[in-house]
Every structure is written in structure tokens, then in C-alpha cells.
C-alpha positions as CSV (number, residue, x, y, z in Angstrom):
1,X,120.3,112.7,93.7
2,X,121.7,109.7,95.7
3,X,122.3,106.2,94.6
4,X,122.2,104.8,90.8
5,X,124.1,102.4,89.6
6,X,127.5,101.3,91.5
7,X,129.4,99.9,88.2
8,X,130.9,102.4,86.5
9,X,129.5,100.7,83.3
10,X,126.3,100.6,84.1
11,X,126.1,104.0,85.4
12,X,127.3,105.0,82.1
13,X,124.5,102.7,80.0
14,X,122.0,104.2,82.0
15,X,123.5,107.8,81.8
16,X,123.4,107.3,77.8
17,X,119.4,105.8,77.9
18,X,118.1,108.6,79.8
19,X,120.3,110.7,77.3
20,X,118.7,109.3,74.0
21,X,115.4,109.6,75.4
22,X,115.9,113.5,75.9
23,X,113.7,116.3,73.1
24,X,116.7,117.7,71.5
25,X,115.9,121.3,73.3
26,X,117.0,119.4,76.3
27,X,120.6,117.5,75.3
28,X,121.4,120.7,74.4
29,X,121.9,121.3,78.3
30,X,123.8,118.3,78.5
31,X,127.5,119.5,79.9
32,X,128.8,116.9,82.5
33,X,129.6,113.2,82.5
34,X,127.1,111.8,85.2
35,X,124.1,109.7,85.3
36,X,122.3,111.9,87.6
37,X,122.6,114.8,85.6
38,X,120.9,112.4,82.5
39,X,118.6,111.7,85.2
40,X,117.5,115.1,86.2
41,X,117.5,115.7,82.6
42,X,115.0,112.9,81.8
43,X,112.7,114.2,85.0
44,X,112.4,117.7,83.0
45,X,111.3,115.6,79.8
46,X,108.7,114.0,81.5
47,X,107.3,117.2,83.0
48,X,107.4,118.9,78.9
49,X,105.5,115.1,77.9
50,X,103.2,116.1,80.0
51,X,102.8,119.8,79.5
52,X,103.9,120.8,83.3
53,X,107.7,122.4,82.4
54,X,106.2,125.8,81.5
55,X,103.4,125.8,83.4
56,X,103.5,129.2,85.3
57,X,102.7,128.0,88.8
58,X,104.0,125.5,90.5
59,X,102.8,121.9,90.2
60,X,104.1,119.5,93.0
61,X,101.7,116.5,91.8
62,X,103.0,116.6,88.3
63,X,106.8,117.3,89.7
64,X,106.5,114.1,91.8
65,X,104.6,111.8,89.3
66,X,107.5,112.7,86.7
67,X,110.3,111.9,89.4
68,X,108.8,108.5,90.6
69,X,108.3,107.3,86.8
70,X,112.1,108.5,86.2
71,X,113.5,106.5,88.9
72,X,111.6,103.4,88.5
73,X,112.2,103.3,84.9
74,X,115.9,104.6,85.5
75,X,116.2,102.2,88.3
76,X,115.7,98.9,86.4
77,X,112.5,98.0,88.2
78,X,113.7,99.1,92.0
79,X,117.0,97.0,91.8
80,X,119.1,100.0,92.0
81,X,118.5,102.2,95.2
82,X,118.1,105.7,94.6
83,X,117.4,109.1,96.6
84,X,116.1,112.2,94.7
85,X,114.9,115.5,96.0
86,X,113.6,118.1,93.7
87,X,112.1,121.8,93.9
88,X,110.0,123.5,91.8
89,X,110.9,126.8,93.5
90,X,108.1,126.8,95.8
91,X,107.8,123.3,96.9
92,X,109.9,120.4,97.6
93,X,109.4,116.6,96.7
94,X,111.4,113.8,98.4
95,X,111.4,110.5,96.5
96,X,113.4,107.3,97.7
97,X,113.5,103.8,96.2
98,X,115.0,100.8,96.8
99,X,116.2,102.5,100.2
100,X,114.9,103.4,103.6
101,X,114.0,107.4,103.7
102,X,112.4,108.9,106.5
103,X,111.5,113.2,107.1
104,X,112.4,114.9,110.2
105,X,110.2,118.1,111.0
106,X,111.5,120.6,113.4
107,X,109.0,123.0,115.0
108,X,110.8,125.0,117.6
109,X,114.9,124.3,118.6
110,X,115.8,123.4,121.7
111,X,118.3,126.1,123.8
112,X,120.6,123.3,124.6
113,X,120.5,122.5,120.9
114,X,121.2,125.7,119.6
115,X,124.1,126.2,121.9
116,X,125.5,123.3,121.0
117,X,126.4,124.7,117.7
118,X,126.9,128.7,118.7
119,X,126.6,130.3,122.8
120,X,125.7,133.5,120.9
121,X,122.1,131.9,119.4
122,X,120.5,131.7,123.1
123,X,122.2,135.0,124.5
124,X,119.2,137.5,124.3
125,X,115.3,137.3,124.2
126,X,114.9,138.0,120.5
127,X,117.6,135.3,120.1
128,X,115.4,132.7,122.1
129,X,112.5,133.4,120.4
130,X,114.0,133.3,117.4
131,X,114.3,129.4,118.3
132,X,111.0,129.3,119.8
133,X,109.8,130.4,116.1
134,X,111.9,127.9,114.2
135,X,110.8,125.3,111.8
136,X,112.5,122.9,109.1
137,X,111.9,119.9,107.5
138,X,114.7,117.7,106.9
139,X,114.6,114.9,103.8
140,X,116.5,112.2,104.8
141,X,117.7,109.1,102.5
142,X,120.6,106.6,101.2
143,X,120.3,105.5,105.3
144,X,122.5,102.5,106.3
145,X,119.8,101.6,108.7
146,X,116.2,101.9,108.8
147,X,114.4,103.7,111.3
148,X,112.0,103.0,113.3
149,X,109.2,105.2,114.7
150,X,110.3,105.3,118.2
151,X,114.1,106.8,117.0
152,X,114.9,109.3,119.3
153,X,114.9,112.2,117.9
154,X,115.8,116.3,118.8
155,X,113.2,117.9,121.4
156,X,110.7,119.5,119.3
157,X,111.3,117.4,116.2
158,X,109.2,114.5,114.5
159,X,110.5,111.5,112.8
160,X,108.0,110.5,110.1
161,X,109.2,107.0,108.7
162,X,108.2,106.5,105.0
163,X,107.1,103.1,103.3
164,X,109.3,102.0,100.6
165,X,109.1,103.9,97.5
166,X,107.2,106.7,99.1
167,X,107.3,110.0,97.4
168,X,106.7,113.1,100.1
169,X,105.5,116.9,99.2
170,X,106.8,119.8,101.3
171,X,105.2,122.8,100.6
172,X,106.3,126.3,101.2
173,X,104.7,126.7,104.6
174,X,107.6,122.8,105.5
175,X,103.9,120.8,106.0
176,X,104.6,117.4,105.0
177,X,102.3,115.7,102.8
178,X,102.8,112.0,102.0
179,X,102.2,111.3,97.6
């Protein structure tokens, strides 16, 4: 979690909302001082509401609907920027608002890449396949800047540039699915 509320007041108002608004089984967990702890908190309270915290497989849709209502509410209407990625164990969702967010998705690394960070990764065949072969997905948000479509980006890699408030699914296979 990125962003919430700057003023050390505030952050502590909202910190005690989401906190009151908690099913005692979950204050119980309560153990640190922040506001995004409260807010992860509040996030599992909405998935109990709604009957998807014990759910034995994954639900992403449910995962993502609790998130977004969490940080708008949590976010006093948008006004207060915010950044939150959250797994299920199996899937990944990426939710931004109030602030430009954007997903890279890596399907191969470059050789000149790789070596960049270690010689060793390119130094034998099984090594350069092994780059051939990668893939990631990268969730990126709390950006100073917004991107645009045409930022460059690594060879192999796609910039996908998400409208405001966007909430993005990444599932176990790192295919991007916009919410």
C-alpha cells in the first residue's frame, strides 16, 4: 500500500475509522500503528461482508471489488492518492486512485539487459534460454509523472497505461486483465 493521508492526524483519523468499522474477529489482528494496516484490515472485512474471505478458491473479482470500495471510501472520495496491490495467493490485483499507475509486462529479457545486472546470466545456452523463457509483470504506481503510451520501455517489455482509478487482475499465468 502507497499513498493515504500525508497529515499525521488525518492518517491517524482514518487509521481509527477503518479500525471501528472492523468484526471484532478482525481487530483482534490489529498489532501496529499504521493506517495501511487498518486499511488492509478493512479490505479483509469487506471480502467476510460479502462471504469471499473463506471461500476455498481464489476470487480475484470479489478481491478487487472489496479493494476499490476500501480505497474510495478510505480515500475521502479520491482526494487522497493511493496505490494498493493485493494477492489472493494465486492472483494479483493492482488498484490506483487519485494517481497515475501503469503495468509493465516482460515476455523474454534482453542479453544486454541481463548483463547489465550479472555477466554470469548470458554465459551458457541454458542461461540464454532461460531469458528467452522469461516473463513478469510489473505493477507500477505513486509515479511523479504520468506516462504515456509511447514511454520507452525494455526490449521485449510492454507498457500498458491505466485510466485513473483503474483496477488490473494478474493471474497466475502474469496475463493482464483490466477490472
Amino acid at each position: 500500500i502507497v499513498g493515504g493521508p500525508q497529515d499525521a492526524d488525518a492518517a491517524s483519523s482514518s487509521r481509527e475509522q477503518l479500525i471501528a468499522s472492523l468484526p471484532d474477529f478482525l481487530r483482534r489482528f490489529v498489532a501496529g500503528q499504521t493506517e495501511a494496516e487498518a486499511l488492509f484490515l478493512a479490505i479483509l472485512a469487506r471480502l467476510h461482508a460479502k462471504g469471499a474471505l473463506e471461500q476455498p478458491h481464489a476470487n480475484a473479482s470479489a478481491l478487487a471489488e472489496a479493494t476499490r470500495e476500501v480505497v474510495a471510501h478510505a480515500s475521502d472520495g479520491g482526494s487522497i492518492a493511493r496505490h494498493v496491490v493485493i494477492t489472493n495467493g494465486s492472483e494479483l490485483v493492482h488498484v490506483a486512485s487519485g494517481m497515475p499507475s501503469a503495468i509493465i509486462t516482460l515476455n523474454g529479457l534482453s542479453e544486454s539487459v541481463a548483463s547489465d545486472f550479472d555477466a554470469t546470466l548470458t554465459d551458457s545456452s541454458m542461461g540464454r534460454e532461460r531469458l528467452r523463457r522469461f516473463k513478469g509483470v510489473l505493477c507500477l504506481g505513486a509515479l511523479d509523472l504520468t506516462l504515456k503510451a509511447n514511454t520507452p520501455v525494455p526490449q521485449g517489455a510492454s507498457l500498458q497505461v491505466l485510466p485513473e482509478a483503474a483496477a488490473a487482475l494478474v493471474t497466475r499465468e502474469l496475463t493482464v486483465r483490466i477490472l
